[in-house]
DOTI-759630 format. One line per field, with one value per residue (C-alpha): x, y, z; residue number from 0. Coordinates in nm, 2 decimals. Layout:
<sites>
px X	...
py Y	...
pz Z	...
seq NUM	...
</sites>
This chain:
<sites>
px 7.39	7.50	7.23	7.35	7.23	7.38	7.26	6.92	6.89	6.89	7.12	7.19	7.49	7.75	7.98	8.32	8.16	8.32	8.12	8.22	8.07	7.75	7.67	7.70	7.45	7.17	7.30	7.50	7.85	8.12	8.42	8.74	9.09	9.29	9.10	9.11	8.89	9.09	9.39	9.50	9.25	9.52	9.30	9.62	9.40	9.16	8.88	8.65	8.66	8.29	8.12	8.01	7.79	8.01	8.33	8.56	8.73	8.71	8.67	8.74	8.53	8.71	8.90	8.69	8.42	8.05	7.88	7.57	7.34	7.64	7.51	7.68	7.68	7.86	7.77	7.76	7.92	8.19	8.27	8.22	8.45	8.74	8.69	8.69	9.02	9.17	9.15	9.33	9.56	9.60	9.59	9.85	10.11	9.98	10.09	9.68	9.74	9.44	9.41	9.74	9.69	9.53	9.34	9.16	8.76	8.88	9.05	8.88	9.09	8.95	8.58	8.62	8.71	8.49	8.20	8.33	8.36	8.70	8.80	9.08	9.37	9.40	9.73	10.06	10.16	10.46	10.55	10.85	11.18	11.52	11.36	11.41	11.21	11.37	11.20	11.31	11.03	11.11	10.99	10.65	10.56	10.57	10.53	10.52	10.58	10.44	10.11	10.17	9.90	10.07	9.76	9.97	9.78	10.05	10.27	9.97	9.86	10.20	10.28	10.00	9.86	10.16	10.40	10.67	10.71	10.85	10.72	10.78	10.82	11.10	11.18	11.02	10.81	10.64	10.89	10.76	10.66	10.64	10.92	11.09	11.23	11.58	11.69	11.66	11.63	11.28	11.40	11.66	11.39	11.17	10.92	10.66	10.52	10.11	10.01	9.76	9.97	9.85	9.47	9.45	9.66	9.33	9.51	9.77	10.06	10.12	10.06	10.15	10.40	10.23	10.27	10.03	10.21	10.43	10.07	9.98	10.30	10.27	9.92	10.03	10.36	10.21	10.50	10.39	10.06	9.93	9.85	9.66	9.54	9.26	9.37	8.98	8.99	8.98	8.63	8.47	8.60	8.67	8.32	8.33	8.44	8.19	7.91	7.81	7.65	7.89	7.64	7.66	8.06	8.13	8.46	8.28	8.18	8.59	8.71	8.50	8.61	8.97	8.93	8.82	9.18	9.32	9.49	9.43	9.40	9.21	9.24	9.14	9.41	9.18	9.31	9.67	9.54	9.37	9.71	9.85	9.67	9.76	10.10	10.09	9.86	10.09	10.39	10.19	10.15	10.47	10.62	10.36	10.45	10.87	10.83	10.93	10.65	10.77	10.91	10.79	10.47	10.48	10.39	10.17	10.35	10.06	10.16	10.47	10.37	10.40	10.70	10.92	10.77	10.87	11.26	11.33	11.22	11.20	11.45	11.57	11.23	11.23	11.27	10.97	10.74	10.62	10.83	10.49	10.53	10.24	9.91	10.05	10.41	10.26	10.03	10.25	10.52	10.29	10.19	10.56	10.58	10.25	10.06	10.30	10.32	9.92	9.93	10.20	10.38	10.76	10.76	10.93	10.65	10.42	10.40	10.23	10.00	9.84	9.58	9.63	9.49	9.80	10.13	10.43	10.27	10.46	10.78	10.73	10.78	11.06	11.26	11.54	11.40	11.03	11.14	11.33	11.48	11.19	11.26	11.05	10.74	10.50	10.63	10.36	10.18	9.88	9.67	9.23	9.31	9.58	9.31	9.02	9.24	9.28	8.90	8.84	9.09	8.94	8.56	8.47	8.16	8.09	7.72	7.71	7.92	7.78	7.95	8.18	8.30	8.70	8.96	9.06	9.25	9.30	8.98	8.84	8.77	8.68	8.50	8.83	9.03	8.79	8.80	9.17	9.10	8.97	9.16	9.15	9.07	9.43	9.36	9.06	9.10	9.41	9.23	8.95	9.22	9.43	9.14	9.06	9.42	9.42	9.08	8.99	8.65	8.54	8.45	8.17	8.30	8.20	8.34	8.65	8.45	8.60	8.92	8.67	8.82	8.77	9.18	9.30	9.40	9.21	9.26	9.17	9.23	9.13	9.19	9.16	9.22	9.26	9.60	9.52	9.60	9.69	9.61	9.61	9.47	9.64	9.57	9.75	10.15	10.10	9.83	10.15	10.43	10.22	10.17	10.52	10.63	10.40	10.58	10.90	10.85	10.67	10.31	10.13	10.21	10.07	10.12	10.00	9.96	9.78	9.94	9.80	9.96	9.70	9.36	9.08	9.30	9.36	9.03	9.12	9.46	9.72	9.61	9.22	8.99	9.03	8.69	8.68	8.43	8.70	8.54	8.67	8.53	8.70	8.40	8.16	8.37	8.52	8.13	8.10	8.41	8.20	7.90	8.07	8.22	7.87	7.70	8.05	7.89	8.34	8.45	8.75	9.06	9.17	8.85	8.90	8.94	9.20	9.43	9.42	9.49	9.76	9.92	9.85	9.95	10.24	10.37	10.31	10.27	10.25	10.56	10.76	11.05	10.84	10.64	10.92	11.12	10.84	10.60	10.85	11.10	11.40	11.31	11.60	11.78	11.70	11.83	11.60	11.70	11.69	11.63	11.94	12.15	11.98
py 12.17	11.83	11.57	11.19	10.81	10.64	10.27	10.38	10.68	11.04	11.33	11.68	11.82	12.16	12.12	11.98	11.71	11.41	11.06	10.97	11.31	11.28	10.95	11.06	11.31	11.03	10.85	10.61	10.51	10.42	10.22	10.39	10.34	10.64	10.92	11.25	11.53	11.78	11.64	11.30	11.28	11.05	10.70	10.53	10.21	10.16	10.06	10.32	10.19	10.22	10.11	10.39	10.29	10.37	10.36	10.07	10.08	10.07	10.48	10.56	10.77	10.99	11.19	11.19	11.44	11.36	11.42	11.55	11.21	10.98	10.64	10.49	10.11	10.14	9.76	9.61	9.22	9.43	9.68	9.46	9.20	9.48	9.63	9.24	9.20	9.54	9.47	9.10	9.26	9.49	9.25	9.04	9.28	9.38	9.20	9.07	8.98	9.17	8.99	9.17	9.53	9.83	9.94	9.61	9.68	10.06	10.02	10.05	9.80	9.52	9.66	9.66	9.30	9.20	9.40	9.21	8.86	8.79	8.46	8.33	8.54	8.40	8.59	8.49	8.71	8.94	9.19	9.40	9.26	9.44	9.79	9.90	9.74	9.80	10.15	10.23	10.17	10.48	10.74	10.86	10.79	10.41	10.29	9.93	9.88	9.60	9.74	10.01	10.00	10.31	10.52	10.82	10.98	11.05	11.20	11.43	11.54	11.62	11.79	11.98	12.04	12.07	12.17	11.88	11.69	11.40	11.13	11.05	10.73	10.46	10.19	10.14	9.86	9.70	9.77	10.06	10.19	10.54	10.59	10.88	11.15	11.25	10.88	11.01	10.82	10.96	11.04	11.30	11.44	11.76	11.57	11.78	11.47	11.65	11.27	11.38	11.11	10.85	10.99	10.98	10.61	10.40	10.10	10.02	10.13	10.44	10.46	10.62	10.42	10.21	10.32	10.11	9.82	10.08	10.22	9.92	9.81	10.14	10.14	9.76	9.91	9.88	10.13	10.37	10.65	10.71	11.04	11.10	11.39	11.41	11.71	11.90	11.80	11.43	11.44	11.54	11.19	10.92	10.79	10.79	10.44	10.29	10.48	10.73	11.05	11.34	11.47	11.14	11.08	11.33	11.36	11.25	10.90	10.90	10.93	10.64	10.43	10.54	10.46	10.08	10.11	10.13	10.49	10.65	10.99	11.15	11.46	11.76	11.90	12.25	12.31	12.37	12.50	12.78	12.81	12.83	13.16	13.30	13.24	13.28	13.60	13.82	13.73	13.86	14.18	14.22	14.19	14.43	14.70	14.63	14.72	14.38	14.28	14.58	14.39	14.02	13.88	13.66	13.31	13.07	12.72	12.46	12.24	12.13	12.00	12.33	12.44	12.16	12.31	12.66	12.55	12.29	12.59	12.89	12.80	13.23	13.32	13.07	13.34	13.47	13.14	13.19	13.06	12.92	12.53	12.31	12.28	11.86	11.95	12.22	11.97	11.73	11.95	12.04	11.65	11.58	11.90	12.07	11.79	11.58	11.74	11.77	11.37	11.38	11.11	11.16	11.29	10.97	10.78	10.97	10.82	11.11	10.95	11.22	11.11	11.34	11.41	11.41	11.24	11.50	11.54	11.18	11.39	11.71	11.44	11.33	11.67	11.68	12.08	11.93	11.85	11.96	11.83	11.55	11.41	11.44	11.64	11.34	10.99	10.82	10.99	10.81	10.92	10.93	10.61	10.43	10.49	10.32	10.02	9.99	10.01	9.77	9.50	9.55	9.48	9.86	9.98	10.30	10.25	10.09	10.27	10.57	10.89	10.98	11.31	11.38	11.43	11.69	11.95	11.95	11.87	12.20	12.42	12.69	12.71	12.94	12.63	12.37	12.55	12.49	12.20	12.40	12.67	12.97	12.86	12.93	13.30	13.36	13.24	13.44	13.77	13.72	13.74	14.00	14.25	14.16	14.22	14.58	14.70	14.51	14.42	14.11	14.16	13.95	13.66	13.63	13.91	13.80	13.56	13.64	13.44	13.12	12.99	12.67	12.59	12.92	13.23	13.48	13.83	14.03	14.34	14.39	14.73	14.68	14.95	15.17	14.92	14.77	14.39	14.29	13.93	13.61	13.30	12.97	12.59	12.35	12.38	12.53	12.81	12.86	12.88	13.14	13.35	13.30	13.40	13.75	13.82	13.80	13.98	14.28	14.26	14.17	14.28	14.11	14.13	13.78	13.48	13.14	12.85	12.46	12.26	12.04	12.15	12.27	12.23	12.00	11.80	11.74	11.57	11.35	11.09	11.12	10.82	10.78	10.80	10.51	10.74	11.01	11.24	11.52	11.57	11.90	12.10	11.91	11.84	12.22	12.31	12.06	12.26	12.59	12.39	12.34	12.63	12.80	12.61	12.62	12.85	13.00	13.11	13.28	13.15	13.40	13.28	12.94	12.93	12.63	12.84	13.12	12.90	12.80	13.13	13.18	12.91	12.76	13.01	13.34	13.58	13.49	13.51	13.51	13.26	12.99	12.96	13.05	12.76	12.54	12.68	12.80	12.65	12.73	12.68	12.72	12.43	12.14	12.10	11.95	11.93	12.22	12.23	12.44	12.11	11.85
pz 7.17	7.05	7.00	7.04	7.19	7.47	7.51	7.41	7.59	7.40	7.56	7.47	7.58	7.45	7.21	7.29	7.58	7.59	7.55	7.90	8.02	7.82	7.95	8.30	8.20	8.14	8.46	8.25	8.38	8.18	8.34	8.38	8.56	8.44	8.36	8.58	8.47	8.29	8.44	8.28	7.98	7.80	7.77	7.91	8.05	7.74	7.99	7.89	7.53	7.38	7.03	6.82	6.54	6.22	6.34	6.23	6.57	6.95	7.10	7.40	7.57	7.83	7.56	7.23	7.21	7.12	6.74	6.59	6.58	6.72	6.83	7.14	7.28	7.61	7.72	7.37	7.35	7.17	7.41	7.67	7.55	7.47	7.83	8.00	7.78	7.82	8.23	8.16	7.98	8.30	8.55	8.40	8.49	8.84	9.17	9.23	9.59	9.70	10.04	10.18	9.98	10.18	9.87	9.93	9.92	9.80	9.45	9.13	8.95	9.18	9.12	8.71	8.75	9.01	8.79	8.52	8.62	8.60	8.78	8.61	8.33	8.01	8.01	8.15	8.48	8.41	8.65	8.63	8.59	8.64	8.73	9.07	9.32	9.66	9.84	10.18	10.40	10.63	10.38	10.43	10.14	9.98	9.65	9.53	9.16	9.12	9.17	8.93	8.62	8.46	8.43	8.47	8.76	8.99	8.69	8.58	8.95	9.11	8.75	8.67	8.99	9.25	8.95	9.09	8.87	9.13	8.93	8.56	8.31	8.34	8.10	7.75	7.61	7.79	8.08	8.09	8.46	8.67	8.90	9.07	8.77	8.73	8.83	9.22	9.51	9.73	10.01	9.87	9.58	9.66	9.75	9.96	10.08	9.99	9.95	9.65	9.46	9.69	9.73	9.30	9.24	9.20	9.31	9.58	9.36	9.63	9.99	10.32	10.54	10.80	11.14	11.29	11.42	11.62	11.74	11.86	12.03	12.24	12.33	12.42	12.64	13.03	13.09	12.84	12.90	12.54	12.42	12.18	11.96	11.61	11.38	11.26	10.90	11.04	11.17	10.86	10.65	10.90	10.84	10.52	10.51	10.77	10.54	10.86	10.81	10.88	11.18	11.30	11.24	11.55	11.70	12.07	11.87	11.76	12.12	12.19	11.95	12.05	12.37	12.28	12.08	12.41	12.42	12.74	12.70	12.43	12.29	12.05	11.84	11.80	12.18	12.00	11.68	11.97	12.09	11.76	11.68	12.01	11.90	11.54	11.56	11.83	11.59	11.28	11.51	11.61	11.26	11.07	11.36	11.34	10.95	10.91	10.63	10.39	10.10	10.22	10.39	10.68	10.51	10.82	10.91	10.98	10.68	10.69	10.29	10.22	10.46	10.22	9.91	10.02	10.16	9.85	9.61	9.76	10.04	10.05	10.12	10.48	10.70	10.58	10.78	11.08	11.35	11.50	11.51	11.36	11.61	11.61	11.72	11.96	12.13	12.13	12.29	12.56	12.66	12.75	12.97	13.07	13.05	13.22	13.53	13.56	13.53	13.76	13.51	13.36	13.00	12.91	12.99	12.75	12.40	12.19	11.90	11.60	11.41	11.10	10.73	10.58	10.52	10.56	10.92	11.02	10.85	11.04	11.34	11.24	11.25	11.45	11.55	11.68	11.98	12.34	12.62	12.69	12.37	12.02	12.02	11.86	11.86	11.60	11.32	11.19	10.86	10.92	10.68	10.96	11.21	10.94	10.92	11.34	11.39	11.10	11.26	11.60	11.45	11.57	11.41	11.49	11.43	11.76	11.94	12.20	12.22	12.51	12.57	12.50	12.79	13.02	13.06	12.63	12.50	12.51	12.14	12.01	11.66	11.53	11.66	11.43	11.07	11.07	10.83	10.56	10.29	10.47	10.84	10.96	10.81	10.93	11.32	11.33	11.17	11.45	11.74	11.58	11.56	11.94	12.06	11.85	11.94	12.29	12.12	11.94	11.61	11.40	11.42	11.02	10.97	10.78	10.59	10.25	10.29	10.27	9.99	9.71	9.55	9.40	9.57	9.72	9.79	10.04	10.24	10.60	10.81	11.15	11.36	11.12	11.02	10.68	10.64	10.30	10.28	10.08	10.07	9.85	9.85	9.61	9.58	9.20	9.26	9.55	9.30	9.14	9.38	9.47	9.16	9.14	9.51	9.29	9.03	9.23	9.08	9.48	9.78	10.09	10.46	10.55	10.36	10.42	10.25	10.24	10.05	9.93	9.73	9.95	10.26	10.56	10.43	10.09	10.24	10.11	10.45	10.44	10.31	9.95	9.74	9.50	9.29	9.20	9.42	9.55	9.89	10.05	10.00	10.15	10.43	10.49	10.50	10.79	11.00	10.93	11.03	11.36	11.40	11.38	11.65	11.87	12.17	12.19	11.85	11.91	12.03	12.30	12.49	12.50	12.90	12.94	12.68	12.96	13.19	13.02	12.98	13.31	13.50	13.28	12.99	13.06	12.77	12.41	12.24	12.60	12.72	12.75	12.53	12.25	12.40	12.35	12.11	11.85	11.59	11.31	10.99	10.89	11.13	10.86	10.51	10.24	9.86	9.63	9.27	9.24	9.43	9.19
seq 0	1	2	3	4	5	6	7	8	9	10	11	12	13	14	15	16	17	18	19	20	21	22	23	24	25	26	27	28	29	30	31	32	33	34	35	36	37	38	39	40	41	42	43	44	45	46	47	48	49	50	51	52	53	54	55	56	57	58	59	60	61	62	63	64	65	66	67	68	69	70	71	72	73	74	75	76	77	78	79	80	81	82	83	84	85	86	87	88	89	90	91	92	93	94	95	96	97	98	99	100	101	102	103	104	105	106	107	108	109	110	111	112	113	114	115	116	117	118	119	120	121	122	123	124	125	126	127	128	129	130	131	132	133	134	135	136	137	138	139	140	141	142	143	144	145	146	147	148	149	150	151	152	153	154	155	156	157	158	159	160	161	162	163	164	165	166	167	168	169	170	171	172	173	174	175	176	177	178	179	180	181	182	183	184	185	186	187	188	189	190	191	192	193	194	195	196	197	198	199	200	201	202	203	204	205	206	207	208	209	210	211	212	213	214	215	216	217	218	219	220	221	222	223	224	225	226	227	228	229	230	231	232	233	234	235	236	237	238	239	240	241	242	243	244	245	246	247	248	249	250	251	252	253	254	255	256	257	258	259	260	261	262	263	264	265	266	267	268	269	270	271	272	273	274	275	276	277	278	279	280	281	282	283	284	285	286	287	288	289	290	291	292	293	294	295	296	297	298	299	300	301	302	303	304	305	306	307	308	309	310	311	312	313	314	315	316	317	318	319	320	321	322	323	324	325	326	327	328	329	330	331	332	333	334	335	336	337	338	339	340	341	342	343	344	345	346	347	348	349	350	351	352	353	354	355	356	357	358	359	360	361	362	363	364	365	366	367	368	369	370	371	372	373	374	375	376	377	378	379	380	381	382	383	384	385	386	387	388	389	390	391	392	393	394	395	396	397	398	399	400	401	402	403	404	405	406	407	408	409	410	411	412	413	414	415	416	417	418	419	420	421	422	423	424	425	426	427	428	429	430	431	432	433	434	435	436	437	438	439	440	441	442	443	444	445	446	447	448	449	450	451	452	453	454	455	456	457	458	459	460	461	462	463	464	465	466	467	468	469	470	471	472	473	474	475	476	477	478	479	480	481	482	483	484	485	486	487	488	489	490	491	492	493	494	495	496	497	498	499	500	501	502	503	504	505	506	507	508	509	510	511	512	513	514	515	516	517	518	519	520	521	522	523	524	525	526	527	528	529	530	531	532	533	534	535	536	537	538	539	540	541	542	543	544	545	546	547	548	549	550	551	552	553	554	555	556	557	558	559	560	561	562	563	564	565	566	567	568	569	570	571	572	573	574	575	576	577	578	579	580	581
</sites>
């Protein structure tokens, strides 16, 4: 142990701690902009610059380690005249117009310098000249330059993390900015559109497009009957932002404050995420039993984040995805036809709104194969932070508002349905069913517990029926190229594989609220769907009764005619860039 003092304050911390760490440990915090816990430890910003007694210069603290007897002064009139000039410094090349920037209120350039005091720069503004500025505002994703402060983040996450590499440096000098590698435009790079660029930028240098505007001209439409769904992972962080406990941020208290929004019909997306393992589950059958999972597993298709990984890297391994649309495109499928006819309306009049986690949701849209004869599948994705900013314009405070139960016929769950927003949810729902359908008894519904996962893979093997099950569960697109790669070269073998493309899952996606903090929040919010899938009285998805209806009534058997017309789509019917084409 390493004995040092911070402000006053003496802490003992291993060997190899850095001074930002060990001043955590006495509940001291040190300001920073840039720095990512063993991921972008680089001290790009210089805000976290300390005094130590004895050194000649400024240290910074997020990437030098602590000393035997070291004396820090975090809040000296040195370091605190560095940091106030390091963020001026900053500021001057930053587009500071806070009042029309949704990181306003969320970014933690805005808090240094509020924290700080700054009123006025010393420093002449320069943003960047002659770099590209124009980005096509169609994209998913957005970025404005000139609220890039070049703290590497987005290089360092979609690089070391989702193994990338979209992002990289452009220019030199103090022209020097992030833009997209390789000299490619966006829209025709790998991206996989994961958003984890966007949830780690600590200003308002990336963000989702903003759909809003088009959600509010339809929910304005007198012609139009608005539809609207909430994807699981969204109920455990909408709140976040109003400050409301996650027992008290509850999806009933949602479909409230929707319906002050003005949609007229609200919905549960864990009806089609039920449907999805009906679907999903009878194909894994049908393919372990046609000796079709021999060489390959069947890889799940729920995030289309990691559908775009898999066909821009892997694209020879597409077949290989289930052919089971997302639980979005298969609610939103079923609104314009099903649903239709219960409301007695024409599909056309139905405007299909998602409220999702995550970004490459409003791309999986967009996809010229989510859609039929009515016309596309969803017509608006919004992100859990799109929704924040509707309630926020319309003065909605949840606090005050009463819960009011969801919709009709769609509205109904089960808790299999619910932990679809969590690493190993998709797996786990499926595994219940599949054991139902093979033995005609339901099994523990813990029983298949084990492919609970944090980000990394997990491993396990299931026989059911006396058919073992070789399965794996990944989050984050580079513990996926890893496993990807051991499929290659031979050294695993699995018959069904789980794939989310962003870390922890669904609730630790690229569209959720941002934590100013640095959290990372997808544990604590994948405990809250197991929460509610505990206390769910239906917790498998062959019982939810309105998904037997369904069959009944409307499609007829999984996997039949119908519901491969409606429920089902070709990967393979849409290009996206390969590495081998750049």
């Amino acid at each position: 142990m390493v004995t040092l003092t911070i402000d006053g304050k003496i802490a003992q911390v291993p060997k190899g701690t850095t001074i930002m760490e060990a001043a955590k440990s006495v509940n001291i915090q040190i300001p920073h902009l840039c720095y990512l816990k063993e991921i972008n430890e680089i001290a790009a910003c210089r805000v976290c610059c300390v005094e130590v007694e004895g050194e000649r210069a400024m240290v910074t603290a997020c990437n030098n380690h602590v000393k035997e007897g070291m004396v820090v002064h975090t809040n000296s009139p040195r370091a605190r005249t560095t940091r106030r000039t390091n963020v001026q410094l900053i500021l001057s090349q930053h587009d500071c117009k806070c009042a029309t920037c949704v990181r306003s209120g969320n970014c933690q350039l805005q808090n240094i310098s509020n924290d700080l005091g700054i009123l006025e720069l010393p420093f002449e503004t320069q943003l960047p000249q002659g770099l590209r500025s124009a980005w096509t505002k169609t994209f998913p994703l957005y970025r404005d330059f000139n609220k890039c402060i070049k703290c590497m983040r987005c290089i360092q996450i979609c690089d070391k993390i989702q193994t990338l590499s979209i992002w990289d440096l452009a220019g030199t000098g103090s022209r020097t900015t992030i833009d997209v590698s390789g000299n490619r435009v966006i829209k025709d790079s790998d991206c996989a559109l994961c958003g984890q660029c966007i949830t780690h930028c600590p200003v308002g240098g990336l963000r989702e497009r903003d759909d809003t505007a088009k959600a509010r001209m339809a929910l304005a439409d007198q012609e139009k009957i608005t539809v609207v769904q909430v994807a699981p992972a969204v109920r455990t962080a909408w709140g976040e932002y109003f400050g409301l406990d996650r027992e008290e941020a509850t999806m009933e208290r949602m479909a409230a404050a929707l319906r002050r929004l003005g949609f007229d019909y609200i919905y549960d997306t864990n009806f089609s995420a039920d449907l999805t393992i009906m679907e999903e589950g009878n194909e894994l059958l049908h393919r372990l039993k046609s000796g079709a999972l021999v060489r390959w597993p069947m890889f799940t298709s729920c995030c289309p984040g990691w559908v775009r990984f898999l066909k821009s890297q892997y694209p020879e391994l597409t077949s290989q995805l289930s052919t089971a649309k997302s639980p979005q495109q298969m609610f939103g499928a079923l609104s314009k036809t099903w649903l239709a006819e219960k409301l007695n309306v024409a599909s056309e009049k139905i405007c299909c709104v998602s409220i999702m986690p995550c970004v490459a949701k409003k791309a999986e849209a967009e996809l010229p194969t989510m859609g039929g004869e009515y016309g596309s599948d969803v017509d608006i994705v919004l992100t859990a932070r799109e929704l924040v900013r509707m309630m926020r314009a319309d003065h909605l405070d949840p606090h005050f508002i009463e819960e009011e139960p969801l919709d009709d016929p769609m509205g109904i769950h089960t808790g299999a349905g619910v932990i679809f927003g969590a690493t190993g949810g998709v797996m786990e729902a499926a595994l219940r069913t599949v054991s139902y359908v093979l033995t005609g008894e339901n099994p523990d519904p813990d029983a298949f517990d084990a492919v609970r996962t944090e980000p990394g893979l997990r491993e396990v093997t299931y026989t059911v029926a006396g058919i073992p099950v070789r399965c794996a569960v990944v989050s984050g697109l580079g513990n996926a190229r890893k496993l990807i790669e051991q499929l290659k070269e031979g050294k695993v073998h699995y018959d069904f594989v789980e794939v989310m493309a962003c870390p922890g899952g669904c609730v630790g996606g690229g569209g959720q609220p941002i934590s100013v903090e640095d959290e990372e929040l997808y544990g604590v919010r994948g405990e809250r769907l197991y929460e509610l899938d505990q206390k769910n009285p239906l917790r498998f998805s062959h019982e939810n009764p309105v998904v037997q209806a369904l069959y009944q009534e409307y499609l007829g058997e999984p996997l039949g005619e119908k519901a491969h017309h409606l429920l089902h789509t070709d990967h393979k019917a849409w290009d996206m860039p390969t590495q081998k084409e750049q």
